[in-house]
N, C-alpha and C positions, 0 to 999 in steps of 0.2 A: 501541580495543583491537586489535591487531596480531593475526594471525593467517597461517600459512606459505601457505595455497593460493592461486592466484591469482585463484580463485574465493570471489565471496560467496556465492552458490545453487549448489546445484547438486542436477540430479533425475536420476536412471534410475529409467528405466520408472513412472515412481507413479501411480498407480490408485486408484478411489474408486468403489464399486461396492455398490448399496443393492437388495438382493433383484436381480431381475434389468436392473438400469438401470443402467449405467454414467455415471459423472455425469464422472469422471477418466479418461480412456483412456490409462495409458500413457505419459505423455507424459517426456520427457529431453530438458534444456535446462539452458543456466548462464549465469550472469550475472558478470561481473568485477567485482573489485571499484573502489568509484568510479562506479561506472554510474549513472544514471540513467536507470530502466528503467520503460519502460510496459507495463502486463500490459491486456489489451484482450481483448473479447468480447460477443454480445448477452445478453442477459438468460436465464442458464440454460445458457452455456455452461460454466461451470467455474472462473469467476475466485474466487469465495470460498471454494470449495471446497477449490481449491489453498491459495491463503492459511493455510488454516484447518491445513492437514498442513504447511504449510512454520515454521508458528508453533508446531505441535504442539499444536494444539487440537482436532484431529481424528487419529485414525491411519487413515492409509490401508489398505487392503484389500492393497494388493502395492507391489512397489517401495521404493525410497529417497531420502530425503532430507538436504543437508549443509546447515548455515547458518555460517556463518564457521568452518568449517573442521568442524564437528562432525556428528555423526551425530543428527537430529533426533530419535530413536524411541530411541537407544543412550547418546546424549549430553544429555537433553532440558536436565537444568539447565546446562548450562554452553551451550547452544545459548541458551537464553532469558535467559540475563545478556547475551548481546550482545546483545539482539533490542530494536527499537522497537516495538510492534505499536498503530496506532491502526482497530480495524473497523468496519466500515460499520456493525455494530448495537453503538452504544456502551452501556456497563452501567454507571453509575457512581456513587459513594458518596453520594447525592443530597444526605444529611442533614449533609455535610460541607461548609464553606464550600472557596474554590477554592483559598485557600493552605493550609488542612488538610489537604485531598486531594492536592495535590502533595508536599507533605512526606512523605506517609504514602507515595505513589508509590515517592518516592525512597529515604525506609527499607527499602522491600520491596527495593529491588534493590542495599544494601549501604550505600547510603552513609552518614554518621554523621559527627557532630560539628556546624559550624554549616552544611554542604556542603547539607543539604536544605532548609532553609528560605535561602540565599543564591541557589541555584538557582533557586527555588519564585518569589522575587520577581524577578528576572532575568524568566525566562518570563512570567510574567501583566507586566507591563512591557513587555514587547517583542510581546506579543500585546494590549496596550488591554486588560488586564481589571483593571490594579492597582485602579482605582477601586470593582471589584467584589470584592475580592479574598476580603473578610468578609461576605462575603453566601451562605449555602447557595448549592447547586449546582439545587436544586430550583427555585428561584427564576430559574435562568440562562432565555437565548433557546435557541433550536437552536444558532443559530450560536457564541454561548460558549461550551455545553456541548462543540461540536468543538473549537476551540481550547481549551477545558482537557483533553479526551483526547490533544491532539495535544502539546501540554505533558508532560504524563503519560509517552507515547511516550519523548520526547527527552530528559530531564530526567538518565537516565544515561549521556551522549553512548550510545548506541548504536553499533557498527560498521553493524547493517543495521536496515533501519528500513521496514516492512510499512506500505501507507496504503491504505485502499478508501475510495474517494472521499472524500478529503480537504478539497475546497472545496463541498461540495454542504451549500447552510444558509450558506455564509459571506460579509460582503456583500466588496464590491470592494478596498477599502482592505484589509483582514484579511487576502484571497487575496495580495493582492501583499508584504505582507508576511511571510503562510508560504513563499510562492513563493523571496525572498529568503533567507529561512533556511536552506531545502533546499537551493540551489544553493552558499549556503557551506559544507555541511556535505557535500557531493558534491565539491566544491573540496577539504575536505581529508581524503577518503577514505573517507567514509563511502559506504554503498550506498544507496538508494532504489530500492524496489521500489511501484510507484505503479499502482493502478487506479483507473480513472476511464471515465464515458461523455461526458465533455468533450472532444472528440476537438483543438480547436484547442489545449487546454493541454496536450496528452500531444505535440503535434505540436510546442508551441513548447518544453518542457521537455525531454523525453526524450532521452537519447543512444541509446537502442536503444529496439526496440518490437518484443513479440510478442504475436501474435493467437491465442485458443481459442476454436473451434466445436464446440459436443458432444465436447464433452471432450477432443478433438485440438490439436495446437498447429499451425496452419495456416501462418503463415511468421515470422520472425523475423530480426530486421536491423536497421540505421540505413535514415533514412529513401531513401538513396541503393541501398541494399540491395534494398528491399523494392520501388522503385520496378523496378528491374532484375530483379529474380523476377517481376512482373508485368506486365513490356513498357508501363509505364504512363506513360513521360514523365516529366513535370512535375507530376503526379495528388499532390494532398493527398490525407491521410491517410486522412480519413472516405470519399472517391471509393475510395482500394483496399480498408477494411477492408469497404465495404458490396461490392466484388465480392467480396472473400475468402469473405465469409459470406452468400453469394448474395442479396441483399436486392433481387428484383428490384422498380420501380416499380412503384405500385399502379393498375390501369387503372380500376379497377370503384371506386366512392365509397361513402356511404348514400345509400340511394336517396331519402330525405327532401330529399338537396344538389345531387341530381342535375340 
């Protein structure tokens, strides 16, 4: 879906703020469209949170949010027709086999005629689950039940397309073939907004990458960007995010390994 801004995301100031703990501080960033964008952070810094107000599954406390052009909070259904969203805590139709669930996917977000079940079998095909396809959902691995969410996601090509840790549960073969989807669907304009604590897949995929610590957004760049804000050389990824978010080594062990 087309859309005039040149921006897929984009935030001022957005906040997230639970009695007095600040979980979003603030933060204003944007993401072009096409990107291939890694969203990064330790455990409890703010990556789901964000997610959760950029999907509109949370409203934030202050600030704003656009997602292909619309005003997330002003605009919410026509923001979430272009939206993929697949979350790190999936919720899904258990008692529905996986071609049920996709079709029904695809109803909810308009399409009609034989468009959702031609879809539905495309996707489980192209993710290995044709074989499964009439088998409840209850009955899936971990690793199915992501690739049928992540089906789900894509199934109304989406402009932008939300993933919190997409490969975690999936074995190798499956990765690389989500891997490959993604970067066709980046190829032809769609956006990927991508968190992950795989740092070697955010390094080899991403065309841009930013960092949140306690709810700040600590630097943002290509990797050639970020190396240069941090005087860091030739420093991979995981080497700058762990200085970004001070992870100094641990000197002291348990004392049982000592």
């Amino acid at each position: 879906m087309e859309f005039s801004t040149p921006y897929a995301i984009q935030t001022q100031e957005l906040t997230k703020q639970y009695d007095d703990r600040v979980v979003v501080d603030h933060i204003s960033f944007h993401v072009a469209r096409g990107e291939f964008f890694g969203f990064l952070g330790p455990n409890g810094a703010g990556k789901s949170t964000t997610i959760k107000m950029l999907t509109g599954l949370l409203r934030p406390t202050s600030g704003r949010a656009w997602v292909a052009g619309f005003d997330v909070a002003a605009q919410a259904v026509e923001a979430k027709t272009r939206i993929g969203v697949l979350p790190e805590e999936m919720n899904l139709y258990e008692r529905l086999t996986g071609l049920e669930f996709l079709e029904f996917a695809a109803r909810m977000y308009g399409l009609s005629g034989d468009s959702p079940r031609s879809r539905a079998v495309e996707l489980l095909t192209l993710l290995q689950l044709d074989n499964d396809q009439d088998k409840m959902i209850v009955d899936y691995s971990q690793g199915m039940k992501k690739k049928t969410a992540l089906a789900a996601a894509l199934i109304h090509n989406p402009s932008v397309i939300f993933l919190d840790e997409p490969f975690e549960g999936v074995d190798a073969v499956s990765g690389r073939i989500i891997k490959d989807i993604l970067q066709r669907l980046t190829a032809q304009g769609a956006t990927v907004f991508f968190s992950s604590h795989i740092l070697e897949v955010v390094e080899r995929l991403c065309t841009e990458v930013a960092i949140i610590d306690r709810g700040k957004i600590v630097a943002q760049g290509d990797m050639g960007e970020l190396r240069g804000q941090l005087h860091s050389g030739d420093a991979t990824l995981e080497a700058m995010f762990l200085q970004l978010v001070g992870a100094a080594p641990q000197n002291e062990g348990l004392s049982w390994l000592a």
